[in-house]
N, C-alpha and C positions, 0 to 999 in steps of 0.2 A: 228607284224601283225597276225602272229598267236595263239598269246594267245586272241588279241582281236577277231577273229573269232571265234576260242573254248568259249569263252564268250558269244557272238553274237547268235552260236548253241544253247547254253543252256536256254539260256531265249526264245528262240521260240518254245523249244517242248511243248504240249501241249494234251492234251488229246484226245480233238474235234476233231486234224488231227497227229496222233503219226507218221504216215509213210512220215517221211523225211530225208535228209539229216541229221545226228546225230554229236554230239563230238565225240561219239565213230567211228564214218566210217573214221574220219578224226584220233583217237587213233591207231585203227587197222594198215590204213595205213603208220603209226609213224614207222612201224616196219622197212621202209627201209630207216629213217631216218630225222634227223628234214631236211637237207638242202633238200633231195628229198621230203621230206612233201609240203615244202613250195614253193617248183619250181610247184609242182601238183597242189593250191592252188588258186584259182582265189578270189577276192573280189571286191564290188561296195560299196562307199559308198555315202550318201549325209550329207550337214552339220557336216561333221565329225564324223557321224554314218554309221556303218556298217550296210546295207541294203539288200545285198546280199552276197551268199558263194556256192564257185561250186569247187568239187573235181572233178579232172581229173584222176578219178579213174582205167582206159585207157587211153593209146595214143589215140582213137575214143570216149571216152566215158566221157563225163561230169555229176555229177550228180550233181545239181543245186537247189537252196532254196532262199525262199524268206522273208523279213520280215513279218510275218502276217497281219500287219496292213496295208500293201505295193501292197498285191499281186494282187491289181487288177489294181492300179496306172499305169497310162499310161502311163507319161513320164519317169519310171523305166522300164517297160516292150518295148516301144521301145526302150533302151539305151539296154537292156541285148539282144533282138533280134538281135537286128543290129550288136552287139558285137561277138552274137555266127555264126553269117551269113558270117562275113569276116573274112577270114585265118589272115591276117593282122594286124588284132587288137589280135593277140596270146593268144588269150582264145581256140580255138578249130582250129586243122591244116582242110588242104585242103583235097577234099577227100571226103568217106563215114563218116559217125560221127553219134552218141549217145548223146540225152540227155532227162536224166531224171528231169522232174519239178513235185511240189505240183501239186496236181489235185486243177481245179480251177483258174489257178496263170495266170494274163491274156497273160504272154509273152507265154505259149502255145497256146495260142489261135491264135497267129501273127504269128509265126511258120509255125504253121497247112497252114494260109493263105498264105505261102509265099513259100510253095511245099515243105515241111515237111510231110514225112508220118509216120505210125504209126509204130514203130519196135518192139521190144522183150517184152513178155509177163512175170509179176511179180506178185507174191501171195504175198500179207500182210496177215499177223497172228498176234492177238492180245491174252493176256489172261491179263486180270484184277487182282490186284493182293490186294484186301481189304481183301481177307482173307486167311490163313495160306496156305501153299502148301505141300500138302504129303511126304513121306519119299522116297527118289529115291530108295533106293533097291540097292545103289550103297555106298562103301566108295568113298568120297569125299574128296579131299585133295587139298588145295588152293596152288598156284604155288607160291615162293617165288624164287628170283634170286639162291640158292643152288642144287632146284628142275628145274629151267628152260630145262634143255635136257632132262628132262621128258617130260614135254609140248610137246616143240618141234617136238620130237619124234612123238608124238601121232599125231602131226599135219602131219605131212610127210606121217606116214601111213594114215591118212585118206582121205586125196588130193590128187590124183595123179598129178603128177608134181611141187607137194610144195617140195621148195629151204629153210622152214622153220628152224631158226638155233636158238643155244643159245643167240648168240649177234643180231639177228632180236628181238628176247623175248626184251632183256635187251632193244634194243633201243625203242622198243615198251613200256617197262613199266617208260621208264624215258620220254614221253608224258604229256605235261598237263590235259589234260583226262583220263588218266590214277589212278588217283589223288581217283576217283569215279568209279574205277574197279576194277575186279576181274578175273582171270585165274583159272579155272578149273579143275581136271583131275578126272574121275571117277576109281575106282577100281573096278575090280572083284577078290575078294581078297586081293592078292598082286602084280596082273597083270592090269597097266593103258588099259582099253579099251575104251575110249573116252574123248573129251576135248572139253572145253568151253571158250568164253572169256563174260563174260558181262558187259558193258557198261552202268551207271548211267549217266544222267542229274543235279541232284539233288532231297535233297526232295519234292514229289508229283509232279514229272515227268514223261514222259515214258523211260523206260530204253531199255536198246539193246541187241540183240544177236547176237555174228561176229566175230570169224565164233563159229559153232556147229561141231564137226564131230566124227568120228566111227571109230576106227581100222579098215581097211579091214578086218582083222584075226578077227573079235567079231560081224559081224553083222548077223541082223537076230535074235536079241537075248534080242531084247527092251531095250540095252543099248544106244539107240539115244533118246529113251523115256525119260529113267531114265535122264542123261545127264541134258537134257531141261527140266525136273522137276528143278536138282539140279540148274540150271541158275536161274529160277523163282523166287527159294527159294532165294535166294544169291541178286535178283534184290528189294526184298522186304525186305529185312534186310536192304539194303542199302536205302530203304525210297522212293522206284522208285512207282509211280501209277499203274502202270501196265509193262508188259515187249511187246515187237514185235520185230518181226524180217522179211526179206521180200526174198523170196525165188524165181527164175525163175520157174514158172508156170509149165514148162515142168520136175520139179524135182519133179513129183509124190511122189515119194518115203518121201523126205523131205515134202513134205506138210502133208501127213499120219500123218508121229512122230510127228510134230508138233500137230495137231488135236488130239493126242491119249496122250500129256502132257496138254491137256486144252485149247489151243488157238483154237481161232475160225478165220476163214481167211474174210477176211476182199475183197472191190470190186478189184476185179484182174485191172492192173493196166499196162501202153504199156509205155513203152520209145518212142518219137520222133525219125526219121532216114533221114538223109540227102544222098539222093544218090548219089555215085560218079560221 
């Protein structure tokens, strides 16, 4: 089921609306493993098509996607309402809860009516990618399984509280999404100051960016700049339309770099909140 989902992802990104649920949100995830991938993993299908795909990217927090051609379909949109509404049907526990849907997708709209309010604010950033991207100003060096506790490493320092390790890496890069990705790591020299994963569709897709991050020891030094140059560069080798990535509104700081590698932010965007 979850190759047929990572399948399902990939034919619905599309340009018109890049900021959705991706293969890569569901490759990143991979890192703590396929059995925990697929316990997080919810799917709807009709006729034996895969219709819908929602990561439980939180114990609270669903983020949920629709077929295109589907998302204004009523009798889909009541079936996934009524599904995220009762503890019961074990797509989302009891309690406060998170969910993110397409803008547009009519099961928000039934939500909204059924005392759903609006919760946590997200910047989308896009940059186009028809033409070549600049030199980051950084050596770049792609992660293979020998280098993963570099990765790693850099992840740690850039996160606080990331439990990031070599065998998260590995289980992360034996993902079927993985397949149309790439890892990262920027040099200053011979010192890793930053690290990337991104995330293709295919070609003439939108690709991803997840996560981006910065030594704590290196910022302030437009190595988050260069960084998301080199991901750009790496998402258009790999034949991607354009790259995005979707940041909490409230990370200033991340929306800047982003803006200052070329991406333009796209309409800020709220998650759904169910109250306790």
């Amino acid at each position: 089921m979850l190759d047929e989902a990572v399948r399902a992802l990939r034919a619905w990104q599309h340009d018109a609306a890049p900021v959705q649920l991706h293969p890569g949100d569901l490759g990143w995830f991979w890192r703590f493993g396929a059995d925990a991938t697929a316990a997080a993993v919810r799917t709807w299908s009709r006729d034996g098509r895969i219709v819908a795909v929602g990561l439980l990217d939180e114990p609270g927090l669903l983020r949920l996607t629709v077929a295109p051609d589907l998302r204004r379909d009523e009798e889909l949109a009541r079936r996934l309402a009524d599904d995220l509404t009762r503890p019961e049907r074990g797509v989302l526990p009891a309690g406060e809860v998170f969910v993110e849907t397409p803008p547009g997708a009519l099961v928000r709209d039934l939500l909204r009516g059924d005392g759903w309010h609006d919760g946590d604010a997200w910047t989308p950033l896009v940059r186009e990618l028809a033409e070549p991207v600049g030199d980051p100003g950084l050596r770049i060096e792609v992660t293979g399984p020998e280098r993963a506790h570099v990765r790693a490493a850099v992840q740690r320092a850039a996160f606080d509280g990331s439990a990031f390790t070599t065998e998260h890496w590995r289980d992360m890069a034996s993902a079927p999404s993985y397949a149309d990705a790439r890892c990262l790591v920027g040099h200053d020299q011979d010192t890793p100051v930053a690290a990337v994963t991104v995330w293709s569709a295919g070609p003439g897709r939108p690709g991803l960016l997840e996560p981006m991050g910065v030594h704590r020891d290196h910022r302030g030094r437009g190595q988050g700049r260069a960084i998301t140059l080199a991901a750009a560069a790496a998402l258009r080798e790999l034949g991607s339309s354009c790259a995005f990535v979707c940041t909490p509104s409230t990370n200033t700081a991340a929306v800047a770099t982003y803006r200052s590698a070329g991406f333009r932010p796209l309409p800020e965007r709220l998650d759904l909140r169910r109250a306790a």
